[in-house]
N, C-alpha and C positions, 0 to 999 in steps of 0.2 A: 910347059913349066907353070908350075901354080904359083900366085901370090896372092896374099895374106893383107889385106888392109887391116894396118893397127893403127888404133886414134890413141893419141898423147894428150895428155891433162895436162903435164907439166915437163919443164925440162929435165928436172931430175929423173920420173922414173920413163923406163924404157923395158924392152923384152929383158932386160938385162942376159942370165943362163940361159934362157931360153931360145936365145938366139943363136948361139953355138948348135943346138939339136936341130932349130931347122934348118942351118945351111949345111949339118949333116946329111938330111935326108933331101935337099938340092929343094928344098920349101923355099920359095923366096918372099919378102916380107918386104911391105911401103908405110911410111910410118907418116900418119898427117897429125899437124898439128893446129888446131882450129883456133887456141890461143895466142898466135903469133901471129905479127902485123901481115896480113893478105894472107893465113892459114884458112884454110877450107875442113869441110870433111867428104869422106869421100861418097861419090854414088855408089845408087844399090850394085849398079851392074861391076863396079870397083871391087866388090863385097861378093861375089859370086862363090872364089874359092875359099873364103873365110873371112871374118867380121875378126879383131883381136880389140877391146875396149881395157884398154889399160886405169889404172889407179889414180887418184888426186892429190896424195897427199891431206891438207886440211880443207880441202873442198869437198862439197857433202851433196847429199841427193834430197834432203828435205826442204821443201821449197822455205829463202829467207836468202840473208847475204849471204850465206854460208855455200848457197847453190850453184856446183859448176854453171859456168854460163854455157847456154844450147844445150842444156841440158835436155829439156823436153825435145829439142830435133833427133838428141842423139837418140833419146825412146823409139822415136819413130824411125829413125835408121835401123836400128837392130828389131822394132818391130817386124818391119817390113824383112828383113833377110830373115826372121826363123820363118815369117812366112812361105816362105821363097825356099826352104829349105836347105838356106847357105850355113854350115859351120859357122857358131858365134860364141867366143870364148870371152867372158865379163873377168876381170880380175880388182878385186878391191872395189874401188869407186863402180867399175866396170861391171864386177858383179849384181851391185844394185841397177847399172840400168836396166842390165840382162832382164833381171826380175819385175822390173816396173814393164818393158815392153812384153811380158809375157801374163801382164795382169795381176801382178803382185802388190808389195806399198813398200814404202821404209820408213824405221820409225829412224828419230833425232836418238845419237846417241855422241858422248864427246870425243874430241882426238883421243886416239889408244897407238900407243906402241909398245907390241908386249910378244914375248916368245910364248909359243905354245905349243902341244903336241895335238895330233889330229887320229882318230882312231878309224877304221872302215868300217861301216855297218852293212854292209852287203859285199857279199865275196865277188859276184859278178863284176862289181864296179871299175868302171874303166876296162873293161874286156878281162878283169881278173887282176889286173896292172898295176890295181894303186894299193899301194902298201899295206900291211894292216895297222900300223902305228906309222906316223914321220913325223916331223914338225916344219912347223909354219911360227911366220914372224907377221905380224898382223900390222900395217901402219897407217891409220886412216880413222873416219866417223860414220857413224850412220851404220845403220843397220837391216838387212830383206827380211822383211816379210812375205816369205816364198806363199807363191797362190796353191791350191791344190793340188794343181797336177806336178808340182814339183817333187822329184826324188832326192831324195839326200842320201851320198856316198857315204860322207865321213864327220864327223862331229868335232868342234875342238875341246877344250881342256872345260870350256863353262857351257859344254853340250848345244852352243850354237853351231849352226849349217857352216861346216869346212869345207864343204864341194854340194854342189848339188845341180841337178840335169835339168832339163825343159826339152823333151821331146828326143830326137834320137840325136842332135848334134847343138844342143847348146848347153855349155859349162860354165859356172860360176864358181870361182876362187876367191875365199872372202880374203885369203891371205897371198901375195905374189910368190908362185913358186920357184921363180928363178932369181930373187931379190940378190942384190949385194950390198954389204955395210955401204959400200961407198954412194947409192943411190939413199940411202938414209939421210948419211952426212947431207949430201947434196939438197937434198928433202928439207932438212932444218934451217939451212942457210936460205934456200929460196924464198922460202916463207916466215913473217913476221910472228904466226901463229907455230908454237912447237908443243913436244909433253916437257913435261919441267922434271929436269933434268936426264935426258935421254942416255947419259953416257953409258949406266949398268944395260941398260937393251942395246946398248951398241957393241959393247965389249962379250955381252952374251950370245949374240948373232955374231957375231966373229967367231965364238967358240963352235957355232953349229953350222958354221959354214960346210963343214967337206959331209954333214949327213946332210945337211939340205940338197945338196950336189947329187951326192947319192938317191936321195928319192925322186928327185928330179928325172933320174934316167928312166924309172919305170912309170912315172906317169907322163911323160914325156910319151913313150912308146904305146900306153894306153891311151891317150889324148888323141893321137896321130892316127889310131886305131878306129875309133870309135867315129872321127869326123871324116876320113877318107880322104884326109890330106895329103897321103901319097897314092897317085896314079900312074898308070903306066907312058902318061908323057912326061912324067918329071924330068927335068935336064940338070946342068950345071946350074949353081944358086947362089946368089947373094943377096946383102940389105941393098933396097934401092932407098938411098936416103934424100 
């Protein structure tokens, strides 16, 4: 049975959707949280069947106050697993580590929460899987500076990197694909820092709840694909929380 070491930024975001597909396909998933009093992160060897670097909210990757704390361990966490050649999926926040452990930068950019659509630029991408249009809800700052050898799947609406590869199994989502209004809310409330006045992108991300849902299934099935997250020991799956 495989599991998924996922790091938490913050209480509000979580796998959110995404969590339903892996305990479809019997993925099991440990979620650390290194923010919380005696929170750790996990070892390389924890990270074997997959690295998951979840999102921050208004915590950012350019060094100042604004910068998740352990930040620089976590580079080297996910440094070390693509070395290693473990699955490492960056989402938001997450996707910029991706990219700094794989030799990238990121520049400062400010809190954004904003709907957007994402287009494919390569058919192959995702094993063929990831749509040619969907959309994304973008919640966070800062911005990748992807290094060279990065590929870029899918573009968004202002032709920055919606998806993009590092090698044959790491992905970065500048946007959470399995988001729900409700980790939004939760997002705003946690922190003293918001966008000024979120309500129109709350009410708007509710309206595109069931296509976000929908493209979620096929990049879900492409994702799973591509990292070799189901094997033939897979068993019975849950969150180990």
């Amino acid at each position: 049975m495989k599991t998924l070491a996922v790091i938490q930024h913050t209480s509000a975001e979580y796998l959110g959707l995404i969590e339903d597909h892996l305990e479809g396909r019997r993925i099991r998933f440990r979620y650390y949280r290194p923010f919380t009093a005696g929170g750790r992160l996990p070892t390389l060897q924890q990270c074997v069947d997959g690295l998951i670097l979840l999102g921050g909210g208004p915590w950012g990757a350019v060094p100042g106050a604004r910068q998740l704390p352990r930040f620089e361990e976590e580079v080297a966490l996910a440094q070390q697993a693509l070395a290693a050649d473990h699955p490492v999926i960056g989402i938001g926040l997450g996707a910029l580590i991706l990219c700094r452990a794989a030799g990238g930068n990121v520049a400062p950019a400010p809190l954004t929460f904003e709907a957007l659509e994402a287009r494919r630029i390569s058919d192959d991408a995702l094993a063929g899987f990831l749509p040619e249009r969907y959309p994304i809800v973008r919640y966070g700052c800062d911005e990748a500076v992807l290094p060279e050898q990065a590929r870029v799947l899918a573009r968004d609406t202002h032709d920055a990197a919606a998806l993009f590869q590092l090698g044959e199994r790491g992905f970065g989502f500048s946007a959470h694909p399995g988001i729900k209004s409700a980790m939004i809310e939760d997002l705003i409330m946690e922190f003293s820092e918001a966008p000024t006045d979120p309500q129109p992108g709350l009410v708007l991300l509710r309206s595109q709840q069931a296509a976000l849902e929908e493209a979620l299934k096929s990049i879900m099935t492409g994702l799973v694909r591509c990292t070799d997250l189901m094997g033939p020991d897979a068993g019975e799956s849950s969150a180990v929380r």
